[in-house]
C-alpha positions as CSV (number, residue, x, y, z in Angstrom):
1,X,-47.2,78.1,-2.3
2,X,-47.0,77.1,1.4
3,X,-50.1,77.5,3.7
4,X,-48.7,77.8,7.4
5,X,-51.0,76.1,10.2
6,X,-50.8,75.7,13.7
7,X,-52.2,76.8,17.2
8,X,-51.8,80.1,18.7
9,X,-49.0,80.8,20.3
10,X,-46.1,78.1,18.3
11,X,-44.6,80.9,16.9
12,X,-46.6,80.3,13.6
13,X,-46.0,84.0,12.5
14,X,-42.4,84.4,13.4
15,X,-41.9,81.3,11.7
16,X,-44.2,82.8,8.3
17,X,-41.5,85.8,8.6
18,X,-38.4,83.8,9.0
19,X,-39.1,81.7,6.0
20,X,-39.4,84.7,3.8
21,X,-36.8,86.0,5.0
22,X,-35.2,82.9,3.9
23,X,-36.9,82.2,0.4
24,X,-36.1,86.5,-0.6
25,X,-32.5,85.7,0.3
26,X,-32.3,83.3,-2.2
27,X,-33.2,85.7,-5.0
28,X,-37.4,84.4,-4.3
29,X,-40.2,87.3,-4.8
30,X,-42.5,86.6,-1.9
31,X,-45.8,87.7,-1.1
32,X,-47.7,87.0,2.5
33,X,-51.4,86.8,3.3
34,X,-52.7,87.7,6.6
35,X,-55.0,84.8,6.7
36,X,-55.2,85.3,10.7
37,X,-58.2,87.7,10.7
38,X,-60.1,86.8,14.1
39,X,-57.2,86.7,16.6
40,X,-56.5,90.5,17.8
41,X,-53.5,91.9,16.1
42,X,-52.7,89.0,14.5
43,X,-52.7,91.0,11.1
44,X,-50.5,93.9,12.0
45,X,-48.5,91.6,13.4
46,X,-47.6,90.1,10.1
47,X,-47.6,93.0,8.7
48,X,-45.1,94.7,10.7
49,X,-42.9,91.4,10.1
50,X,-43.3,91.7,6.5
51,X,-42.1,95.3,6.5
52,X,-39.1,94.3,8.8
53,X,-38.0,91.4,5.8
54,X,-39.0,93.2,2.9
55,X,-41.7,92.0,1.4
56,X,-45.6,92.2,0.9
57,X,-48.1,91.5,2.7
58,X,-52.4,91.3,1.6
59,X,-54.5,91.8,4.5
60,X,-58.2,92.5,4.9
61,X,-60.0,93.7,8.2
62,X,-60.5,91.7,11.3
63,X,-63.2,89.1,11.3
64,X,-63.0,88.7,7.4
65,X,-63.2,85.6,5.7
66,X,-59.7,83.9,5.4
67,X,-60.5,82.0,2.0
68,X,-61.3,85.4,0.8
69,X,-57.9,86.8,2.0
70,X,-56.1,83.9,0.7
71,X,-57.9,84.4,-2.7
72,X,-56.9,87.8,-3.1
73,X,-53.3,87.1,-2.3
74,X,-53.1,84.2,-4.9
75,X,-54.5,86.6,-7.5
76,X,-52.3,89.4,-6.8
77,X,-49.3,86.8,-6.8
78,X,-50.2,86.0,-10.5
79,X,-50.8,89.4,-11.5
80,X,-47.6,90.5,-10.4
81,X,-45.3,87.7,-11.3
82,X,-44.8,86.6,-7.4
83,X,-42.8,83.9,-7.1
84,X,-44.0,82.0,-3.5
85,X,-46.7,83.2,-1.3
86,X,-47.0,82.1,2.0
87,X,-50.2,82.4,4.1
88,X,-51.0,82.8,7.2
89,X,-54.1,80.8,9.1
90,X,-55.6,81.4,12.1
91,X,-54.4,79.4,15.3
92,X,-56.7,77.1,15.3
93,X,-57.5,75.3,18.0
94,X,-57.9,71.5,16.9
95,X,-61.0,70.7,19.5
96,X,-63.1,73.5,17.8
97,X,-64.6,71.7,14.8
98,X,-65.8,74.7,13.0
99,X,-62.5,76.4,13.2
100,X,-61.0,72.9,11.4
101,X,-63.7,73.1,8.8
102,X,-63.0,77.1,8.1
103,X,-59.3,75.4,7.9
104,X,-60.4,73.3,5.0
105,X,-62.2,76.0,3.1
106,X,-59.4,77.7,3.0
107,X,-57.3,74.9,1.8
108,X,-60.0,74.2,-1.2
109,X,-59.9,77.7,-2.5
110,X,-56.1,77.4,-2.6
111,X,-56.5,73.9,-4.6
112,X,-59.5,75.4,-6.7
113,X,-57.3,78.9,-7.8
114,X,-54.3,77.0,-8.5
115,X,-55.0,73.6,-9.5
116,X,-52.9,71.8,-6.9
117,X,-52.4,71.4,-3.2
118,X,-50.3,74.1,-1.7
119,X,-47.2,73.1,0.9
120,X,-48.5,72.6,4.0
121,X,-46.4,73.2,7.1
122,X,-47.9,72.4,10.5
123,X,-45.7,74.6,13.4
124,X,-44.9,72.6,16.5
125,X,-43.9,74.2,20.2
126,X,-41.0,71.9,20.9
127,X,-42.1,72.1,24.7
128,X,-45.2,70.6,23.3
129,X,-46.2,67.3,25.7
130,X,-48.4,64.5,23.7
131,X,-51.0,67.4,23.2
132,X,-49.1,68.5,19.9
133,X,-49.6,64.5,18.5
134,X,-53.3,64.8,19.1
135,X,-52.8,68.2,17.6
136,X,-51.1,67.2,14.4
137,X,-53.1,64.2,13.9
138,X,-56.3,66.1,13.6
139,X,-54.6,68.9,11.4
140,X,-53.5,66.4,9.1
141,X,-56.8,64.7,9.1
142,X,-58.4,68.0,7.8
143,X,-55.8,68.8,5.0
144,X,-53.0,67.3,3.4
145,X,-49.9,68.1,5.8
146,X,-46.3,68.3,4.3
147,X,-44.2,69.1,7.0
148,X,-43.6,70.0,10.2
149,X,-41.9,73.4,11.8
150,X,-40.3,72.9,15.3
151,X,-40.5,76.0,17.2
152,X,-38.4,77.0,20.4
153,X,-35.8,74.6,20.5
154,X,-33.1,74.9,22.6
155,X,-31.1,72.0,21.8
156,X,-31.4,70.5,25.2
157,X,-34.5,67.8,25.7
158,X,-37.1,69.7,24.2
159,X,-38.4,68.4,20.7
160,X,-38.8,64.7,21.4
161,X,-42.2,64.7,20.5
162,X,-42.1,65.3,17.1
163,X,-40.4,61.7,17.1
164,X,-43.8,60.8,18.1
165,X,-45.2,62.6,15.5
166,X,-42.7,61.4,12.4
167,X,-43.4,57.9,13.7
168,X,-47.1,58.0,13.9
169,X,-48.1,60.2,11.0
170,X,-45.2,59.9,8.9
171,X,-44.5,63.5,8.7
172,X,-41.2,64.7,8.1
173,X,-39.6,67.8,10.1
174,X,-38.3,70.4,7.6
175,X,-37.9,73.1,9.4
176,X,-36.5,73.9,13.4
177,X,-36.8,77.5,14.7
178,X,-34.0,78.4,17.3
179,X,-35.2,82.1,18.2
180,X,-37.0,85.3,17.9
181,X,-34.4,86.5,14.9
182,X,-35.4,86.7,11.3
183,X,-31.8,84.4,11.2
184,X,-33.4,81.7,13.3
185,X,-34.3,79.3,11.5
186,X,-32.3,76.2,10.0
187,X,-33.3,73.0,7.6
188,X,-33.9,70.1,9.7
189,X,-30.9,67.7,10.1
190,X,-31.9,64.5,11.6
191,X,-28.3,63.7,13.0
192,X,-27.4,66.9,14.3
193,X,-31.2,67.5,16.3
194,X,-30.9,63.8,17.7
195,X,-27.1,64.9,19.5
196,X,-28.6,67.5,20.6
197,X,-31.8,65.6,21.9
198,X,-29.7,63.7,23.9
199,X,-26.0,64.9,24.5
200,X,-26.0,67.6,27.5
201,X,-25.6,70.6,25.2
202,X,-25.9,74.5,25.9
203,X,-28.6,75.9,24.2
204,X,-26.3,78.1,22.4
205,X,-24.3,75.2,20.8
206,X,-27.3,73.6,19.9
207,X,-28.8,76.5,17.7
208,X,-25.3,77.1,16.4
209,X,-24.8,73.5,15.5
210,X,-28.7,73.2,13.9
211,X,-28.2,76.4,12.0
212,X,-24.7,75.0,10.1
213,X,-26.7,73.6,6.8
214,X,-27.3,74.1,3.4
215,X,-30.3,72.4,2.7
216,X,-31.9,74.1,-0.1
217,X,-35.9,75.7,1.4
218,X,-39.1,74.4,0.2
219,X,-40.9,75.3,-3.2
């Protein structure tokens, strides 16, 4: 189970899509839930992803509850012997205190359907100034956050503030996204992503050199 958070426009969904890609590749049946329901198009959107990678996706209409949405994907994963489901939220935006709170609902039904916190992975622009520590600090004040995603990293001097964020919060990175490609996403290596913080690399070596692991993906 892995619940994906974040604010619009971190590349949250391309990131949901990339990670099945990811997990089906490793032999994983994976199930999406278009948890997005009030931003416009957010739900085809996922959709269309899942289509492109092969896999499922429950969705409801826009504006309908995301607990409810999330519920219906968990007991459609049980009925049908899914292995992971991954689910979308909406991109919320961490001043709105309502939109938090929904966040948390969400996060209870998962806890109350299952018996156990799901995976929680909080997607971070890497152009992201001090803005994304305020941001994960209040997301992980309103549910138990795993991990972090780094989106849009070109190798060069973008990223540094998840340094910030590991060092204040104590959250790990798992994850960096490179690109727009289903392909684009590697297992974070701490070595590798602090050369290329600092050593004048091309973007293009950078991606190559953060793609070249093995790490096994989350469960």
């Amino acid at each position: 189970m892995i619940f994906v958070v974040g604010v619009n426009g971190t590349g949250k969904t391309t990131t949901i899509a990339k990670l099945a890609h990811r997990l089906k590749a490793e032999g994983n049946s994976v199930l999406l839930a278009a948890g997005d329901t009030f931003r416009a198009a957010a739900v085809e959107q996922l959709t269309v992803w899942a289509g492109r990678v092969g896999v499922e996706c429950i969705r409801q209409g826009q504006n309908a509850d995301p607990a409810a949405v999330a519920f219906d994907a968990l007991s459609a994963a049980e009925a049908r012997g899914i292995d992971i489901v991954i689910i979308d939220t909406a991109g919320r935006l961490h001043t709105k205190t309502n939109l938090m709170d929904e966040l948390g609902k969400v996060a209870r039904v998962i806890r109350r359907k299952t018996g156990r916190d799901p995976e929680t992975l909080l997607v971070v622009d890497a152009n992201t100034g001090q803005n994304g520590l305020q941001q994960a600090r209040v997301f992980a004040e309103t549910i138990p956050v795993d991990g972090l995603v780094l989106t849009k990293l070109d190798g060069t001097s973008k990223g540094g503030i998840v340094v910030a964020i590991a060092e204040t919060l104590g959250l790990p990175v798992k994850w960096v996204g490179m690109g727009e490609k289903v392909d684009d996403l590697a297992a974070f290596d701490p070595q590798v992503f602090v050369e290329a913080l600092f050593a004048d690399w091309s973007g293009e070596g950078a991606a190559e050199a953060l793609r070249d692991d093995d790490a096994p993906a989350p469960r």
